[in-house]
MARTOR-735468 format. One line per 5 residues: number of its first residue (from 1); their letters; for each residue x, y, z of N, C-alpha, C. Coordinates in pm, 1 decimal. Last residue first. Layout:
REM residues N
NUM> a> X/Y/Z/X/Y/Z/X/Y/Z | ...
//
This chain:
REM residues 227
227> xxxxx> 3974.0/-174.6/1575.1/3819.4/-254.1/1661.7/3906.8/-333.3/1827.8 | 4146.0/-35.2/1485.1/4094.5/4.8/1590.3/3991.8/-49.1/1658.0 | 4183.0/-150.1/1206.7/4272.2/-175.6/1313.4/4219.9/-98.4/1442.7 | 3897.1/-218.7/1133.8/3997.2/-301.1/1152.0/4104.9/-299.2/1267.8 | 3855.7/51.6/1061.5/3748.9/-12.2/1151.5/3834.1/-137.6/1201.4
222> xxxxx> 4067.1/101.1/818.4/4009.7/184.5/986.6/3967.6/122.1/1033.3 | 3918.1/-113.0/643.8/4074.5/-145.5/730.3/4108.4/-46.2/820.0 | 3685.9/63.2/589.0/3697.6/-86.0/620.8/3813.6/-104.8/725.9 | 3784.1/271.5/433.5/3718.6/277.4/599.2/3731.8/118.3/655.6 | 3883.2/154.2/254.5/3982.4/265.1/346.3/3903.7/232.0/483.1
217> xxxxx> 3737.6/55.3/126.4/3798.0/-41.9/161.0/3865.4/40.7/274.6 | 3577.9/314.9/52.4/3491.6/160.1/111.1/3590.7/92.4/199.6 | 3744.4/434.1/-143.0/3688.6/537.1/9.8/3649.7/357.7/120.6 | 3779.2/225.2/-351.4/3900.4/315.0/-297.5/3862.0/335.4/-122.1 | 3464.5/223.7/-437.9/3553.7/91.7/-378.4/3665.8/141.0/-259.3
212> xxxxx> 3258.8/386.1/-520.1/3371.4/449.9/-402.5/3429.5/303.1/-368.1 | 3130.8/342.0/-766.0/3242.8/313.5/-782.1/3329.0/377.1/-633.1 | 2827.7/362.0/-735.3/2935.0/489.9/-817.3/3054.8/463.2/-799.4 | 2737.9/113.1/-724.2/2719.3/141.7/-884.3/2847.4/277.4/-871.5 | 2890.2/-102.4/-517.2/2871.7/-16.4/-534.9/2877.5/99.1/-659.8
207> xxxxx> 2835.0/-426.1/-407.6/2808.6/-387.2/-514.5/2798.4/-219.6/-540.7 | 2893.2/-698.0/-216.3/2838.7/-615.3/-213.6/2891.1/-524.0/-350.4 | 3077.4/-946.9/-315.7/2892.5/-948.8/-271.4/2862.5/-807.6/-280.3 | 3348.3/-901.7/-215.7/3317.9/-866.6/-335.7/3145.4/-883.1/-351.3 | 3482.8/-861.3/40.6/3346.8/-828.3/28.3/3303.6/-741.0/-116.2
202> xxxxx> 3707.5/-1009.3/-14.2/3599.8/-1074.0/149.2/3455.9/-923.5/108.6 | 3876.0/-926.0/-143.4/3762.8/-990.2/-233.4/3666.5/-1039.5/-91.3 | 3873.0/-613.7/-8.9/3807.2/-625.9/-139.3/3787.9/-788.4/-190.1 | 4086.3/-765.5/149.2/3893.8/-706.7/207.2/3833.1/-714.5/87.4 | 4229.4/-827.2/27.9/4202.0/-932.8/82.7/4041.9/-877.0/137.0
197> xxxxx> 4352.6/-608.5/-77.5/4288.0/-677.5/-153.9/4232.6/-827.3/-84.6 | 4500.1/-484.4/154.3/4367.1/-445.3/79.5/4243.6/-593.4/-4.5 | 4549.2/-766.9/397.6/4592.4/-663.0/276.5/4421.7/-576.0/221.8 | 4509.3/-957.0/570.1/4506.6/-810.5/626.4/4521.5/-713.3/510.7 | 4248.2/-1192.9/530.8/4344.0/-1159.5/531.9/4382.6/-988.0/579.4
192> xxxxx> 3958.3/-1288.3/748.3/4019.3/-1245.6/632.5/4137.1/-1172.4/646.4 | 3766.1/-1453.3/945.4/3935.1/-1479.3/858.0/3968.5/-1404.5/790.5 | 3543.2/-1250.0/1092.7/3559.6/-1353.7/1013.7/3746.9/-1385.1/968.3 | 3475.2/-1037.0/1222.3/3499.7/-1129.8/1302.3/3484.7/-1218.1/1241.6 | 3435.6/-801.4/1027.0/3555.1/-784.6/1148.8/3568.7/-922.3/1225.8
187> xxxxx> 3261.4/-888.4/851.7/3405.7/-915.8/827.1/3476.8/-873.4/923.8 | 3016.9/-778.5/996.8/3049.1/-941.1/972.1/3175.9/-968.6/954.7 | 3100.2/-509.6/893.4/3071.9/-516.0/1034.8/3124.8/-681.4/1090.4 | 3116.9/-531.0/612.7/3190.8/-478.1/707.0/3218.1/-511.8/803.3 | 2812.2/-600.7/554.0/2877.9/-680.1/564.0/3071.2/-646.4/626.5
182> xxxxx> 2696.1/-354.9/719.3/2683.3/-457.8/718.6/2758.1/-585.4/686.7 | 2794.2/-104.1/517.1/2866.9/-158.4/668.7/2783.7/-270.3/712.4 | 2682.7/-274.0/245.8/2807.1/-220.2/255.9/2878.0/-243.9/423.2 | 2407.1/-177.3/334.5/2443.0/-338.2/254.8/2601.2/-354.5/320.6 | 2437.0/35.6/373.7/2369.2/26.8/440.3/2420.1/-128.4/461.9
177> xxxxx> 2554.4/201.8/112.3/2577.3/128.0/195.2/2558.0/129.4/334.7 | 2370.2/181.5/-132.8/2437.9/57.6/-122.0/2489.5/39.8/53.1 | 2273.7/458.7/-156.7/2190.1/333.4/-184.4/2263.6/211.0/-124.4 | 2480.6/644.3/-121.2/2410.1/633.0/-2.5/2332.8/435.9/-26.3 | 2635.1/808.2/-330.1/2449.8/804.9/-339.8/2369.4/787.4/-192.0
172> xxxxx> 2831.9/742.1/-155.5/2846.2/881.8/-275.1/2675.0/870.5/-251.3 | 3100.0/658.8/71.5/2992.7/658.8/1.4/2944.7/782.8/-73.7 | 3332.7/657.9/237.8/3283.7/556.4/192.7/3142.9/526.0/137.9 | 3464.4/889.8/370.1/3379.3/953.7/285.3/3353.8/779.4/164.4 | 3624.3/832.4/626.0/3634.9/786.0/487.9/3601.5/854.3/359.6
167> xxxxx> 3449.0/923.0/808.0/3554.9/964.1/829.8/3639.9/927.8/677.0 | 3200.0/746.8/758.1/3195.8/911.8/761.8/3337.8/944.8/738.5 | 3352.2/486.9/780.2/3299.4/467.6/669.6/3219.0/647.8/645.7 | 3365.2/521.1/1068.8/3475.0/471.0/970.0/3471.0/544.8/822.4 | 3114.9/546.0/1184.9/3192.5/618.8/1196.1/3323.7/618.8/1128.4
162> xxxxx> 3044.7/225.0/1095.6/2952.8/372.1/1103.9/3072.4/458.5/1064.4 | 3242.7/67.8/1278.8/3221.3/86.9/1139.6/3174.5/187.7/1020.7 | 3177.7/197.7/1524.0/3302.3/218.1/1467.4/3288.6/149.9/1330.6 | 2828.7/259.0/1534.7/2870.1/180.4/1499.4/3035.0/228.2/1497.8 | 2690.7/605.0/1674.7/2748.5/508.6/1562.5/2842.4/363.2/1647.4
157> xxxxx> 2514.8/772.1/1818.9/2603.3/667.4/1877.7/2649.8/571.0/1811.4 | 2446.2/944.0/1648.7/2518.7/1036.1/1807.1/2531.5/918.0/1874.5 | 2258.2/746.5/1493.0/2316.2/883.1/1482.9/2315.1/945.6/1654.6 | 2322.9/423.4/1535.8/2194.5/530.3/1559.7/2269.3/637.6/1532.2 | 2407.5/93.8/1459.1/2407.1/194.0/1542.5/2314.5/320.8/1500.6
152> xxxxx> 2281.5/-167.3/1449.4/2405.6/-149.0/1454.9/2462.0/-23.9/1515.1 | 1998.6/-186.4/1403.0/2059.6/-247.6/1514.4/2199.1/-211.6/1530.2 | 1959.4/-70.6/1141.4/1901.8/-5.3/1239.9/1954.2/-41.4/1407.9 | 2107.4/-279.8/953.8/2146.3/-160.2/1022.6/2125.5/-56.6/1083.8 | 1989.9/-575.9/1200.7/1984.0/-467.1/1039.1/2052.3/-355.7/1087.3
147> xxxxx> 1945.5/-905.0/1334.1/2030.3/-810.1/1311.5/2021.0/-675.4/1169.5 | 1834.5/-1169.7/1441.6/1850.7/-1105.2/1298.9/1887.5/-934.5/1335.0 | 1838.9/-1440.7/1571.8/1869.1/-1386.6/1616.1/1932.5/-1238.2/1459.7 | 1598.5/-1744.2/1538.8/1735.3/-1650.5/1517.2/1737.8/-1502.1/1535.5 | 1350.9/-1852.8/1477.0/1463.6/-1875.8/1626.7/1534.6/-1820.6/1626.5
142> xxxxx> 1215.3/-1835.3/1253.9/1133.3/-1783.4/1395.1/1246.0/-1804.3/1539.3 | 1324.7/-1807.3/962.7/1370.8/-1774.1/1072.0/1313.1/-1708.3/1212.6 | 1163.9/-1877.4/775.7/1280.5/-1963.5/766.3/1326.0/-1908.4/919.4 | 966.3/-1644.6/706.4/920.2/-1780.0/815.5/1071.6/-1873.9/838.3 | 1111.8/-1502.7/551.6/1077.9/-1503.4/647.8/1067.5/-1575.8/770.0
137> xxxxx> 1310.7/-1646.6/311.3/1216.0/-1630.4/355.8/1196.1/-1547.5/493.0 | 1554.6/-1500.8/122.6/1582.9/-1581.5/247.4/1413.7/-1545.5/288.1 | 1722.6/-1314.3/-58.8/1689.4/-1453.1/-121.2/1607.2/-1534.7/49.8 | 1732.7/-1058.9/80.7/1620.2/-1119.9/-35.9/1601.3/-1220.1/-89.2 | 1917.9/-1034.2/256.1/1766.3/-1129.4/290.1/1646.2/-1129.8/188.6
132> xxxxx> 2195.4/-1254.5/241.2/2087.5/-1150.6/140.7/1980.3/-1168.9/204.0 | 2404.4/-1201.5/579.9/2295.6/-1310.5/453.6/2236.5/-1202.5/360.0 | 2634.7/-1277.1/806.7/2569.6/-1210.1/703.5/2469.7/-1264.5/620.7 | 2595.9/-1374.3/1101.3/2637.4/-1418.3/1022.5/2584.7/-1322.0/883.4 | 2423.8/-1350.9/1383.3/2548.1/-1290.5/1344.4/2662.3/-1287.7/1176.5
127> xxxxx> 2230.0/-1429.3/1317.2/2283.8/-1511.9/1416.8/2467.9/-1492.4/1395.5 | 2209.9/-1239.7/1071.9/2164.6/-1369.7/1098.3/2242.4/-1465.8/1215.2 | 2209.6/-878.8/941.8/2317.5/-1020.2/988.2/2208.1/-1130.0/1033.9 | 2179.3/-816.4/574.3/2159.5/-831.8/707.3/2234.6/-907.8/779.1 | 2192.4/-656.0/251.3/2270.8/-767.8/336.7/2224.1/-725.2/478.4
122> xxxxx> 2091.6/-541.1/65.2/1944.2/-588.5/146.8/2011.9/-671.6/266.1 | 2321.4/-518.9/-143.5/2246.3/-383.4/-75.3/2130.4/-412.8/43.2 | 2395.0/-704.4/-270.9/2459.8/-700.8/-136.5/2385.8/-593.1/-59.6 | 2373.0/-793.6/-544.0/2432.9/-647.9/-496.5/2462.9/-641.6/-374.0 | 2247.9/-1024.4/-594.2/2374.3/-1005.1/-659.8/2430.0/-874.4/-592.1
117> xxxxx> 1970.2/-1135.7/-539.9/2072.4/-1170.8/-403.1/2262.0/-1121.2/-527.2 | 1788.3/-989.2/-606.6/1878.6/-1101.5/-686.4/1956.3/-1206.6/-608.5 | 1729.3/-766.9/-587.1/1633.1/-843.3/-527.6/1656.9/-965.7/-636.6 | 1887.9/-534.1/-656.3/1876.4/-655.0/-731.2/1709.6/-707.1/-718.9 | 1775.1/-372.7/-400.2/1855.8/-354.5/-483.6/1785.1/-409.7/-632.2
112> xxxxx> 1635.6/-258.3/-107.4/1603.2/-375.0/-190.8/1674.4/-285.3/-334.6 | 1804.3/-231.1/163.4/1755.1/-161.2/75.9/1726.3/-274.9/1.4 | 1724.8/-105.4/539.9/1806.7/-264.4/452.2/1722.3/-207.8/317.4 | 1565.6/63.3/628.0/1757.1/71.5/608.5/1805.9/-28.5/526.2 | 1321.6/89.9/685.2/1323.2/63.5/520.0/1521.7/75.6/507.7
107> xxxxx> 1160.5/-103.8/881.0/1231.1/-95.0/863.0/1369.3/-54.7/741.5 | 880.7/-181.4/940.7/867.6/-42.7/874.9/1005.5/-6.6/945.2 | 765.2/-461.6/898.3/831.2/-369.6/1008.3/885.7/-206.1/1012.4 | 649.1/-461.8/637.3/546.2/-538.9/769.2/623.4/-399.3/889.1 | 808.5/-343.6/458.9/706.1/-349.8/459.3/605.1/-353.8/595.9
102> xxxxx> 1115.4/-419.7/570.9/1068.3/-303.4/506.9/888.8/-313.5/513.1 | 1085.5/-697.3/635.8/1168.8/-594.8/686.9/1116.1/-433.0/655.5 | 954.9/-820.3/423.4/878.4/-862.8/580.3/939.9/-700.6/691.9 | 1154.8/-786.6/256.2/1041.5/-746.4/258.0/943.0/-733.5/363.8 | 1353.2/-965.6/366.4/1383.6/-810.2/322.2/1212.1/-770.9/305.0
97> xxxxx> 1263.5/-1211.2/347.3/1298.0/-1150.6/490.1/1295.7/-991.4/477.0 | 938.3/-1238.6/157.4/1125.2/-1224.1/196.1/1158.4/-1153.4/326.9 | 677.5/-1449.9/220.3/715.8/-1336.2/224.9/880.5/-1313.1/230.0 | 545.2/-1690.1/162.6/618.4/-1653.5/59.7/665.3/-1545.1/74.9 | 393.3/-1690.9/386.3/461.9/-1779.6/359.8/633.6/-1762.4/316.6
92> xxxxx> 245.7/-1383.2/479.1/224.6/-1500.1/392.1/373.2/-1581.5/430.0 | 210.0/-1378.6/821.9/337.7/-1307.5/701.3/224.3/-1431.6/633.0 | 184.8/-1170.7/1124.9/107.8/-1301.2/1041.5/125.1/-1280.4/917.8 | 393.2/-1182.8/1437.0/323.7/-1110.8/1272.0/242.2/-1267.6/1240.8 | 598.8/-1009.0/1653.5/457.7/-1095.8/1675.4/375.8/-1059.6/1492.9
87> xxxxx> 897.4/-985.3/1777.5/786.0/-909.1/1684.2/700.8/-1049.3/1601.3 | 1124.8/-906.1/2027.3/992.6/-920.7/1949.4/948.2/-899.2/1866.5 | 1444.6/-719.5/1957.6/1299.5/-700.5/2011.7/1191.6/-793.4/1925.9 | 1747.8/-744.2/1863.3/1651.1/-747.7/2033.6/1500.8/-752.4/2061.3 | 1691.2/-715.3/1590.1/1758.1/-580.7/1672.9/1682.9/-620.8/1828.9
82> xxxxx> 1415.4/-937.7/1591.7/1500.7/-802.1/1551.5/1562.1/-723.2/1608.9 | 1264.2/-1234.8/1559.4/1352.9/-1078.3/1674.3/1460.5/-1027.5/1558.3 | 965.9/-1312.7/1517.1/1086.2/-1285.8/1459.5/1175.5/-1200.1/1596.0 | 662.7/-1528.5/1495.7/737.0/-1471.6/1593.4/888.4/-1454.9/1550.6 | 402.8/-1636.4/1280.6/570.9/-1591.0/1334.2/592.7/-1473.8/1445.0
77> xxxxx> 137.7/-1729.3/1124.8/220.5/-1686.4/1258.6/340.6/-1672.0/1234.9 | 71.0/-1757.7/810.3/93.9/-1823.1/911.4/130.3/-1755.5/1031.6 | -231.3/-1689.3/540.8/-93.5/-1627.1/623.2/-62.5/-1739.7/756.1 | -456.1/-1753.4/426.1/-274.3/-1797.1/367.4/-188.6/-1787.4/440.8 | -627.7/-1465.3/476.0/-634.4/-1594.3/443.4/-492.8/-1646.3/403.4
72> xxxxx> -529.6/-1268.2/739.4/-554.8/-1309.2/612.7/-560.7/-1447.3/573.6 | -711.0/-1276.1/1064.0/-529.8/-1293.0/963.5/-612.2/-1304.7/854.7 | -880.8/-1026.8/1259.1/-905.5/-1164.7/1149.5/-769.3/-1183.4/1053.5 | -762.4/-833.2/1375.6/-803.8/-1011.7/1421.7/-839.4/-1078.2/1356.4 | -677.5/-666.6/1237.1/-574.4/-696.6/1341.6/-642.6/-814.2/1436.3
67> xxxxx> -883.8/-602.9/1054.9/-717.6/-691.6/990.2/-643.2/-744.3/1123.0 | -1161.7/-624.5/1010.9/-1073.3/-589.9/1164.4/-947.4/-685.0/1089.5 | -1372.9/-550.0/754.9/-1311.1/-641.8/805.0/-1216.4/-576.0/948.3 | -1686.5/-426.5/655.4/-1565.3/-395.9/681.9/-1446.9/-493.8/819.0 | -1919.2/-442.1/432.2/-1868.9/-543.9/548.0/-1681.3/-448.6/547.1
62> xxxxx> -2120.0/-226.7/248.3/-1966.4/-295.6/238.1/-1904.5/-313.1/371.1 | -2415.0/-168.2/279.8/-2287.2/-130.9/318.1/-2184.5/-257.5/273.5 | -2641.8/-293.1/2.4/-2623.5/-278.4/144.4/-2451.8/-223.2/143.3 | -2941.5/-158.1/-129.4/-2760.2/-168.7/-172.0/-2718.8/-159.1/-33.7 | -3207.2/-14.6/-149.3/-3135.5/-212.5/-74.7/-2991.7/-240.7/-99.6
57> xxxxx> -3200.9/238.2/-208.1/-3184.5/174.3/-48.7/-3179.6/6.7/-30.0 | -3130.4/216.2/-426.3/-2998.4/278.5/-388.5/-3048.5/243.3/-221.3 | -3322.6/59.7/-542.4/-3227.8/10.7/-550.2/-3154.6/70.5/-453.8 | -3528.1/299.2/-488.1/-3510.6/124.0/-431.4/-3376.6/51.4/-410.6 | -3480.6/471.9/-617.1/-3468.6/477.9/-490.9/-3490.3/381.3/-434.9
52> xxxxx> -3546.2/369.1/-889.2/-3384.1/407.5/-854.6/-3380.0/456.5/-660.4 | -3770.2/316.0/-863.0/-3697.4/201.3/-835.2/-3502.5/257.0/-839.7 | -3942.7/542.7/-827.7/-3897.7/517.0/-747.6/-3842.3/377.9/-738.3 | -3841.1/721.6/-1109.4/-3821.3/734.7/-927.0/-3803.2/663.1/-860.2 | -4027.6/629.8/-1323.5/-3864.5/591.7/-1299.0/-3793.8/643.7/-1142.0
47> xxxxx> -4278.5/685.1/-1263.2/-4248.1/527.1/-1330.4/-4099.5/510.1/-1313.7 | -4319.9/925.6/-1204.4/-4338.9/816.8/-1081.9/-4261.5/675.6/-1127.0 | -4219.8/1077.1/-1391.1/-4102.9/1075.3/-1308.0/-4188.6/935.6/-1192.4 | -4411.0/1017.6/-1577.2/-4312.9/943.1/-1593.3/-4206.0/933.7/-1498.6 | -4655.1/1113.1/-1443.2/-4634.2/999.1/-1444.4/-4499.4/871.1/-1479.9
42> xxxxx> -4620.3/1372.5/-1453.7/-4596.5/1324.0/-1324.2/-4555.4/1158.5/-1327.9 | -4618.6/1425.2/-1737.8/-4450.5/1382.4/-1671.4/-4444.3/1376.4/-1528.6 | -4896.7/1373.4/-1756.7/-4823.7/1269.5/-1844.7/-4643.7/1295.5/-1775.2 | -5022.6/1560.6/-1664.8/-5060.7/1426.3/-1564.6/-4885.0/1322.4/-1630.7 | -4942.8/1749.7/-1774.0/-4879.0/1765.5/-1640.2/-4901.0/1659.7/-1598.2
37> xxxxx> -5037.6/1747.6/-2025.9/-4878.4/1727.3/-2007.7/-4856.3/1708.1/-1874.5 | -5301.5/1729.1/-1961.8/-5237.0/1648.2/-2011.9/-5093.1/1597.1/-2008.0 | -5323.2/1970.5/-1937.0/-5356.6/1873.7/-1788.2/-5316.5/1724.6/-1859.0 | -5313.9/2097.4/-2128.4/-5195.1/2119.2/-2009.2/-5250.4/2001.7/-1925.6 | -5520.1/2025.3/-2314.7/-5358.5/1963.8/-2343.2/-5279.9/1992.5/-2242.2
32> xxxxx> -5755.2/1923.3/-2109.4/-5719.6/2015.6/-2149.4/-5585.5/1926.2/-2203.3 | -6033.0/1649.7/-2151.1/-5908.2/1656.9/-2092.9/-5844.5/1793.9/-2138.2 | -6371.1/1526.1/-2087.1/-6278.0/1602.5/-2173.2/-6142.0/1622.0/-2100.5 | -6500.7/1298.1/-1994.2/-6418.4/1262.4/-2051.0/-6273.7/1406.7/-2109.3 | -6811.5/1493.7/-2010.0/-6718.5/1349.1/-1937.0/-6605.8/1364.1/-2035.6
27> xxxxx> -6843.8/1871.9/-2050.6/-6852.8/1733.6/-2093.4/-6730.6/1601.0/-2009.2 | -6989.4/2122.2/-1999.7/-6887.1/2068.9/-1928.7/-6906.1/1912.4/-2016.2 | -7071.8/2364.7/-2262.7/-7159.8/2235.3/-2171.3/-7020.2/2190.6/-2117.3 | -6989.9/2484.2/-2492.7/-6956.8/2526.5/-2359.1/-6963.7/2458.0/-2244.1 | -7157.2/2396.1/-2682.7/-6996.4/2335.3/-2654.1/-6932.1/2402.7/-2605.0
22> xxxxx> -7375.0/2490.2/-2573.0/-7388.9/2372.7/-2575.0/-7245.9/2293.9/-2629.8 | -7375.8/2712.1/-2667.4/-7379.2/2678.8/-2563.5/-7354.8/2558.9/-2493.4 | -7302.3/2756.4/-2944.2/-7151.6/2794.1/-2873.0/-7219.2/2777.9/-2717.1 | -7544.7/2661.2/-2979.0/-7448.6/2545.0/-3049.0/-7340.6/2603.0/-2944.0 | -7685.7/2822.5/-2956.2/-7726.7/2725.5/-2874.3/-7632.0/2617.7/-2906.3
17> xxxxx> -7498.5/3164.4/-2983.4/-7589.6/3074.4/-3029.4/-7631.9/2963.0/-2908.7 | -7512.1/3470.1/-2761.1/-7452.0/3338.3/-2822.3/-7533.7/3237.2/-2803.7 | -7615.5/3668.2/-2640.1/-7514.3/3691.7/-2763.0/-7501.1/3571.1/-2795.3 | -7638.7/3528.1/-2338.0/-7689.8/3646.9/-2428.9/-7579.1/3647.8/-2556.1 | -7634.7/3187.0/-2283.9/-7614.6/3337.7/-2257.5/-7641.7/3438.6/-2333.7
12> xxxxx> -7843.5/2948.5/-2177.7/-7757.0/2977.4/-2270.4/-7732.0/3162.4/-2269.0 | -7834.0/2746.2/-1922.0/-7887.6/2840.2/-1964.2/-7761.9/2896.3/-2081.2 | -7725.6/2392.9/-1937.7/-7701.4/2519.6/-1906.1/-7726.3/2639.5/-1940.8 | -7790.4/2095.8/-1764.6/-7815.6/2172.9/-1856.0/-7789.2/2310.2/-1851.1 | -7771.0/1864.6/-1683.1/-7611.8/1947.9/-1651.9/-7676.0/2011.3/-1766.4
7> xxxxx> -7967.0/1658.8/-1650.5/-7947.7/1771.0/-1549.4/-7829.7/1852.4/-1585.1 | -7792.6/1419.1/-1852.6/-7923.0/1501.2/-1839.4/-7889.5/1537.2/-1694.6 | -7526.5/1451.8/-2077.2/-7531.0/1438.3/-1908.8/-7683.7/1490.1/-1902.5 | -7445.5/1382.0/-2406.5/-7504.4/1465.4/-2286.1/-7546.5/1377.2/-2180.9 | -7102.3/1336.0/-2471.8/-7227.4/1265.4/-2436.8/-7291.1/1360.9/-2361.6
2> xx> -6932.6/1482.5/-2771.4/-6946.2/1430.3/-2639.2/-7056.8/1405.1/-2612.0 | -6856.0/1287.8/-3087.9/-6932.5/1389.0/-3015.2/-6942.5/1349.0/-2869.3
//
């Protein structure tokens, strides 16, 4: 039973008993069931609110690094030339020349084949000299003088190798020869004999899957006798 309050007495009304007055009386403690529900899901959204808004404001930003002054961890300096020009990097170690090529220098002519050193497709020159540069570090070469078939020649000023190897029709897909007048190019100023088959084995390294050997060697020994 609720507690009477002395002074909170309340005239009782016409028609109705002293009992339906008197549990009319305002009483301590009483609660409605709506004021119930409404205290009870203010309270639950207070209890879970506001640590999800805690959290989401002490979650700090994600540190954003400056790549072009801070080097990566591992990486060393180099200084490379290419095709004549500078080029100022910070390579892992373990980086391939062919890769350093394509990737870092956004040179993608030299192709990554094998990445065997078996196809000849990634062949570059090296102080003039041919090489896979997939078998061949990077860093191996901060003094030399590296050469790709971006250096050789340009469309509307080919290479006579270039232009050999159009006039030929010394290619079908394209994939290989890049590899292909590259080492070409090397064989104009090496020993090799004058017959066909003397080019074909001076540039058995390189590797062409659709088989234009025939068109390859043609242009080849063009470039030959007109160099």
């Amino acid at each position: 039973m609720a507690k009477y309050v002395p002074g909170d007495e309340v005239e009782q009304a016409p028609g109705k008993s002293a009992q339906d007055t008197e549990d009319s009386r305002p009483l301590l403690g009483r609660v409605s069931r709506r004021s119930f529900l409404s205290h009870l899901g203010a309270a639950s959204i207070a209890a879970t609110a506001p640590p999800l808004l805690a959290n989401a404001a002490a979650a700090p930003a994600p540190a954003i690094q400056d790549a072009t002054t801070v080097p990566a961890e591992g990486t060393v300096p180099i200084t490379l030339r290419i095709n004549g020009q500078d080029h100022h990097l910070q390579l892992d170690p373990r980086t391939t020349l062919l890769d350093c090529l394509r990737e870092n220098l956004n040179l993608p002519g030299t192709k990554k084949g094998c990445d065997h050193g078996q196809c000849g497709a990634c062949t570059v020159h090296v102080n003039g000299r041919r090489v896979n540069s997939c078998l061949s570090f990077a860093v191996m070469h901060p003094n030399d003088e590296i050469t790709t078939i971006e250096g050789i020649g340009q469309p509307g000023h080919l290479h006579p190798m270039q232009a050999a190897f159009v006039e030929h029709d010394g290619y079908q897909c394209g994939y290989c020869t890049s590899g292909q007048i590259m080492s070409a190019v090397a064989l104009l100023k090496e020993p090799v004999g004058p017959t066909d088959d003397d080019v074909k084995h001076a540039m058995y390294g390189n590797i062409c899957r659709c088989g234009a050997y025939p068109n390859i060697v043609a242009a080849v020994q063009h470039a030959r006798k007109n160099a």
